[in-house]
N, C-alpha and C positions, 0 to 999 in steps of 0.2 A: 616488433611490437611498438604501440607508439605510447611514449613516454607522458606520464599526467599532465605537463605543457601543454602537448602537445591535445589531448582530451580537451583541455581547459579552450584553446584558442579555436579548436574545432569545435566545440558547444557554443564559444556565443557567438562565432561565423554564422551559425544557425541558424542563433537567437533575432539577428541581427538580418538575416535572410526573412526568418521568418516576420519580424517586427514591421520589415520594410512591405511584406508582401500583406499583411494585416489593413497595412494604409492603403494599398492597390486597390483591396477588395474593396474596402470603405468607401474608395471613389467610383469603383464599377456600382455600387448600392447607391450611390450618392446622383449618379446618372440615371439610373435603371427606375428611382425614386423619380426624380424630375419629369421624365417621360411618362411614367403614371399618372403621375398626379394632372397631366396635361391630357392625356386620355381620357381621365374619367370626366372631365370637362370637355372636349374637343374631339370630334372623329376626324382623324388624319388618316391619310393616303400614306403607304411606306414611303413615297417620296419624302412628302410634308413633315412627320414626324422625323425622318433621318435628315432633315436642311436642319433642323435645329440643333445638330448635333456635328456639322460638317467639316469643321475642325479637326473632328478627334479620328483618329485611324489615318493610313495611307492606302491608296490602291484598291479601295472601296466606293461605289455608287452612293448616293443620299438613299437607295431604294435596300439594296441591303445593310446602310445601318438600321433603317428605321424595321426594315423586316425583322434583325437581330433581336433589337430591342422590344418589339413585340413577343419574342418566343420568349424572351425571360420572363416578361411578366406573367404571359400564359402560363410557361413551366411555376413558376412562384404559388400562381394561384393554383394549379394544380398539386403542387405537392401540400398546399394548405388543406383543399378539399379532401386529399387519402388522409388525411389527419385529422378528418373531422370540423373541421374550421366553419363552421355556416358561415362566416363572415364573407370567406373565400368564394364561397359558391353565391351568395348574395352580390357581391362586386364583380363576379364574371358573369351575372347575371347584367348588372346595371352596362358592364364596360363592353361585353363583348360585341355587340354593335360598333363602338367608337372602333376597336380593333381591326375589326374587318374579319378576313378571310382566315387569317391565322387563329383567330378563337371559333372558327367553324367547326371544326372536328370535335373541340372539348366539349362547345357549348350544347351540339347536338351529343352527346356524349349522356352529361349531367342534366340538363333540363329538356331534353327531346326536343321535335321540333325542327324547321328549318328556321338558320340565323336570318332578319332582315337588317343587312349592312345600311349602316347612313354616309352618305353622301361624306366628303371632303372639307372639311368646316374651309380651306385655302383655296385649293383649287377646282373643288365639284368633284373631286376624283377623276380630272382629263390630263390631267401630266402622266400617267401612263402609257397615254396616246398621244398623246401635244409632240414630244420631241419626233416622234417615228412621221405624224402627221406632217408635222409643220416642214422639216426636212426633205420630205419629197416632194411638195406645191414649191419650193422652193427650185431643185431639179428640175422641174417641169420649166418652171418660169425661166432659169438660166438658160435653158433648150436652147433659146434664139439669140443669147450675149455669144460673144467669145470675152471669156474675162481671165484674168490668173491670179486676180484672191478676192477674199471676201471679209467682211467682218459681222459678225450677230449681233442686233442690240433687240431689246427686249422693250416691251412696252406697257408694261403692268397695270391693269385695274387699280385706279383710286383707294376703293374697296376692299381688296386684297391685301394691297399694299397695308391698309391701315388694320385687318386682322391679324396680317404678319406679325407687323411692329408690337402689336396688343399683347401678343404669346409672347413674345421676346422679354418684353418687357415687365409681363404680371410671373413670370417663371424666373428671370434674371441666366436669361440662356445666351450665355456669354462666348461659344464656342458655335452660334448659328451662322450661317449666309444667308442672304438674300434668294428669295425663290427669280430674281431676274438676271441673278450670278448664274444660277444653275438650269434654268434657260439657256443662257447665252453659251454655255458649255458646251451641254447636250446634246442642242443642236447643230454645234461646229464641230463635234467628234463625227457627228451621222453625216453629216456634210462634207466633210476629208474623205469619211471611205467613199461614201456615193459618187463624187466629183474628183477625185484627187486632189483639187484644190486648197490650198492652204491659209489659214484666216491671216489678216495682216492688220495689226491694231494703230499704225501709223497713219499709211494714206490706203484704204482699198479702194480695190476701182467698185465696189457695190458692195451697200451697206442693206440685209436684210432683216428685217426688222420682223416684229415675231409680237402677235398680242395674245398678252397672257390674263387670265384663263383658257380663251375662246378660240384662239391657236390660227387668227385669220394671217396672212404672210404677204407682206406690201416689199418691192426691191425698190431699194433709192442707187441710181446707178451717179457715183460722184464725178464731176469732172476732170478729165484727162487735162494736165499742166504742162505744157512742154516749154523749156526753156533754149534761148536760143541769140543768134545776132539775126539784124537784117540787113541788105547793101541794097538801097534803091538806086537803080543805076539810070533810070530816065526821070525827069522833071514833069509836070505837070500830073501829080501821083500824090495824095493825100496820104497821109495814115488810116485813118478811118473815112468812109463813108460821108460826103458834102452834103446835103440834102440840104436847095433852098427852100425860101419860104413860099416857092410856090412848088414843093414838094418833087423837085428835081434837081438829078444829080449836078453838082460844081464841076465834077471830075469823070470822067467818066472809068477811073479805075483808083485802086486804094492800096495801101500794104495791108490791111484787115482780108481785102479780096482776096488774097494770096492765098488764104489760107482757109477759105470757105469751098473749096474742093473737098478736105479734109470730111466735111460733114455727112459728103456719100459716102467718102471710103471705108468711115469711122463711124458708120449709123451715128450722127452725133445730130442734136436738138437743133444747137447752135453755136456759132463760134465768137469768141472776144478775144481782142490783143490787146496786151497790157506793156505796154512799152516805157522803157526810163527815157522821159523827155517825147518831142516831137519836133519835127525839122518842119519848113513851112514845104505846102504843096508842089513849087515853084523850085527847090531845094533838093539835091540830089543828098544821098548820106554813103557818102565813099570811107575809106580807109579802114580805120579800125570794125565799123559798123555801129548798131545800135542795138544795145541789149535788149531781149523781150521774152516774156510770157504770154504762149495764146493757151486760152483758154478754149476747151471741148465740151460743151455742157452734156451731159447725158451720152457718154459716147459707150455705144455698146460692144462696138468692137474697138479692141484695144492694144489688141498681143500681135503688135507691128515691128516689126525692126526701125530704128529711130532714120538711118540710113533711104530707108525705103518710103518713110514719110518724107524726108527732104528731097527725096527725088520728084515726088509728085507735085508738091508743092515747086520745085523752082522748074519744071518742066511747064506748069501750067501759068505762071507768071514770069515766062520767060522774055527777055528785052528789059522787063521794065524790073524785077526785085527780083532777088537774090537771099536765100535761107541758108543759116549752119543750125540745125538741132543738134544741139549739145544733153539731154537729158529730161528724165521727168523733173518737176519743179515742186517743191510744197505750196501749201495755200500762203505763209505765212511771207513766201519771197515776191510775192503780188504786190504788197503794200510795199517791201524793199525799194524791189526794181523803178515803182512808181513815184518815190520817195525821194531815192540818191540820186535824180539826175540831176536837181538842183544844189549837189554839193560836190559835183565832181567837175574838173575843167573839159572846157569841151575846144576840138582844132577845128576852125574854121579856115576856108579860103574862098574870101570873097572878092567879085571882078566892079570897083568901084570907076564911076564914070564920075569926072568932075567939069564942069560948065566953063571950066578955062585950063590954060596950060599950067602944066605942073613942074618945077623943077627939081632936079634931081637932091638937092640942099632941103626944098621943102618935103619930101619923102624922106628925108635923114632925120629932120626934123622930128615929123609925125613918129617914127619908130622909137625916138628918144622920147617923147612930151607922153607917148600911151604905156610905153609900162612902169608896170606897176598902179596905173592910175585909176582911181574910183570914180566910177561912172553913177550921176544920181539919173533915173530913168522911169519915167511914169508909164502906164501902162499903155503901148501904142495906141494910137486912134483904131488903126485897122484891127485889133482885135478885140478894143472896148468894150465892145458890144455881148461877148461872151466872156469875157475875164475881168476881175476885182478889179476896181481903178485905185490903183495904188501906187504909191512913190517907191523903188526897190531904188540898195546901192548894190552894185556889184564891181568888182576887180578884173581890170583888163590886165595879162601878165607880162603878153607880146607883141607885139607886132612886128611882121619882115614885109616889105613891101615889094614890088617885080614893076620894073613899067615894061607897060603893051604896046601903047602909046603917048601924043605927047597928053594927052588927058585923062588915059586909063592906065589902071595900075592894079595891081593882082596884089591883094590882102594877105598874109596868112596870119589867123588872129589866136592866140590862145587866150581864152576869156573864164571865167566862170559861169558854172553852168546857171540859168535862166535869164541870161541878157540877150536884151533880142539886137541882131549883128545888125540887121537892115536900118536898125534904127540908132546905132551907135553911128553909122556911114551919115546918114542925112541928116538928123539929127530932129526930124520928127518933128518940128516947129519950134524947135526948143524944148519939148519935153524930154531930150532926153541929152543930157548937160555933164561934160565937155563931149565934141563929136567929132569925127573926121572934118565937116562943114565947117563945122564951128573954127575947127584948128584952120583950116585953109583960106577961112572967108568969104568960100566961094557956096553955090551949090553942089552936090554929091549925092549921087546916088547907087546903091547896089543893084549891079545889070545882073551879077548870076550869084551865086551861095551855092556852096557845098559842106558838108560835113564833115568830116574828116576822122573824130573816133574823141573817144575818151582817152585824155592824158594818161590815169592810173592806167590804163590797162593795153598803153604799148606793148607792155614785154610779154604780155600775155599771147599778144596775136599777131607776131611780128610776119605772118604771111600776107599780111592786109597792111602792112603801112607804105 
């Protein structure tokens, strides 16, 4: 038998039970209130009605909380009505329209009569259909992509939006979401079973987009990023596209070309390379290579082996460039790639031709007098015409020299990246101060350029040095 302690500490465990559970109730009446009171002003949709409440429970739809929360108040008002309450039957009188279907049964019950439901004061009462809707024109539409994810964004009525916010607000309904959260849900649950597909909130390859009330379904298919090097291994090869001013090509091929094969394989719009730096067209880019992003615009197929894109790609510019696709790329490494070429050192080896004989003391020379030395360099004549005319300094690191002959002599330069090499050699009429010329007295000029690779990023790609 248990001892009066033992009563004692088991009574107020009770007490203390029950105390705890008196506050619960308080707060299920304190909800159940709030939803009322929003009823007897506003006909909500079980969706509508359960978004403002979407916080609370786990493992539940917005459609049966708000369903829930309707049968209690029905139940409420019904047990007022067995008691006599006119009041009860007078407000299930005024509410049960706002209610909807769930005060059908009472209301024909107590005041005869078939209920006439009103409309959705949020969404017109179409979010019952909207996600089942919107999710299959969505299917349909994917029909013709091959994609492997997707993301839902939502596009909300002005309108809505500002009713939404009105409820939230005049109720102080602190536990609501967004009816464009529960959109974008909805219809990415219905969209994983129908597609197997899996939404991706990072980069997906098609964002579909979903307007709410009205449930019309537009796909924005995003651009495919691939990052990557290039090795142009023939000269007279632009990066992009020449077009004179009389609307014809300089070149008659590009490293941009390379890669506009892609656009059949890839149902793609159109194609952009985003490349760190640019070599001149005349300039081969040997060794390490040249970092880059091409850009896919709209590409609808996409679910490629990376392998199987760089085969097509250097089969189809073959002789002249050379691809490594290293991976997909973010939007955010576009501005990177385009950014650090000017802060990274670049190896040049260029074939200088000078107007008289050269001795072997003045190439000792020249290799001592250029590094480390600051080059002030205005911005060449030959490219004036499309770039800032500006004064840049930049740092020449090295120089090793090779003679060919007795007048030519084979460069290898490590410089900083955006000094233009051609014009460090000749020195541009002076604009561009101290120079090879300059140092020798003589004329100079660069007969070839090659590229050679990014200093940082020797160790990375020591198959190419």
């Amino acid at each position: 038998m248990m001892g009066g302690a033992g009563k004692t500490v088991e009574k107020r465990e009770e007490t203390e039970i029950s105390g705890a559970l008196v506050e619960e109730l308080a707060s299920v009446e304190y909800i159940v209130e709030k939803a009322y009171r929003i009823l007897r002003e506003y006909p909500l949709c079980d969706y509508c009605l359960g978004r403002m409440f979407a916080l609370l429970g786990r493992g539940w739809g917005n459609a049966e909380r708000g369903e829930a929360l309707k049968r209690l108040i029905v139940m409420a008002l019904h047990a007022g009505i067995r008691e006599g309450s006119e009041a009860s039957r007078r407000v299930l009188s005024e509410t049960a329209a706002n209610i909807g279907s769930v005060a059908e049964g009472l209301y024909s019950e107590i005041h005869g009569g078939k209920l006439e439901r009103r409309s959705c004061y949020l969404c017109g009462s179409r979010l019952p259909r909207l996600f089942d809707e919107a999710a299959s024109r969505a299917v349909e539409m994917l029909a013709s992509m091959d994609v492997g994810n997707f993301l839902v964004a939502a596009r909300v009525d002005p309108k809505l939006r500002e009713r939404e916010d009105e409820i939230k607000r005049r109720f102080g309904l602190v536990y609501a979401e967004s009816i464009a959260s529960e959109v974008k849900r909805e219809v990415s649950k219905r969209l994983q079973r129908l597609t197997g597909l899996q939404p991706e909130f990072g980069t997906p390859d098609v964002v579909i987009e979903v307007g709410v009330p009205e449930g019309n379904v537009t796909i924005h298919v995003m651009p495919l990023l691939l990052r990557g090097r290039y090795w142009k291994i023939a000269r007279r090869v632009s990066q992009s596209a020449w077009i004179t001013r009389y609307g014809e090509r300089r070149y008659p091929f590009s490293v941009e070309d390379s890669f506009f094969v892609l656009a059949e394989v890839m149902d793609a719009d159109d194609v952009v390379l985003h490349a760190s730096g640019r070599e001149d067209a005349d300039a081969r880019m040997l060794g390490l290579g040249r970092p880059f992003i091409v850009e896919l615009k709209r590409a609808r197929r996409r679910r490629f082996a990376t392998s199987f894109i760089e085969s097509i790609v250097n089969r189809y510019a073959s002789g002249l460039v050379e691809v490594i696709l290293e991976g997909r790329a973010l939007r955010r490494e576009v501005s990177e790639i385009k950014g650090e070429h000017s802060k990274r050192s670049k190896i040049y080896k260029a074939l200088v031709v000078v107007s008289r004989e050269v001795t072997d003391e003045e190439l000792r020379g020249l290799e001592e007098f250029f590094a480390g030395a600051s080059i002030r360099q205005r911005t060449p004549r030959r490219v004036r015409h499309r770039r800032p005319d500006i004064v840049r300094e930049r740092i020449v690191f090295s120089v090793k020299t090779r003679r060919i002959a007795s007048n030519v002599f084979e460069a290898l330069i490590v410089a900083e990246g955006g000094l233009y090499i051609k014009e460090l050699v000749s020195g541009d009429g002076g604009d561009t101060s101290p120079s090879f010329a300059e140092y020798l007295d003589a004329e100079a000029y660069c007969a070839e350029l090659d590229v050679l690779g990014v200093v940082e990023s020797i160790l990375q790609h020591p198959k190419r040095i």
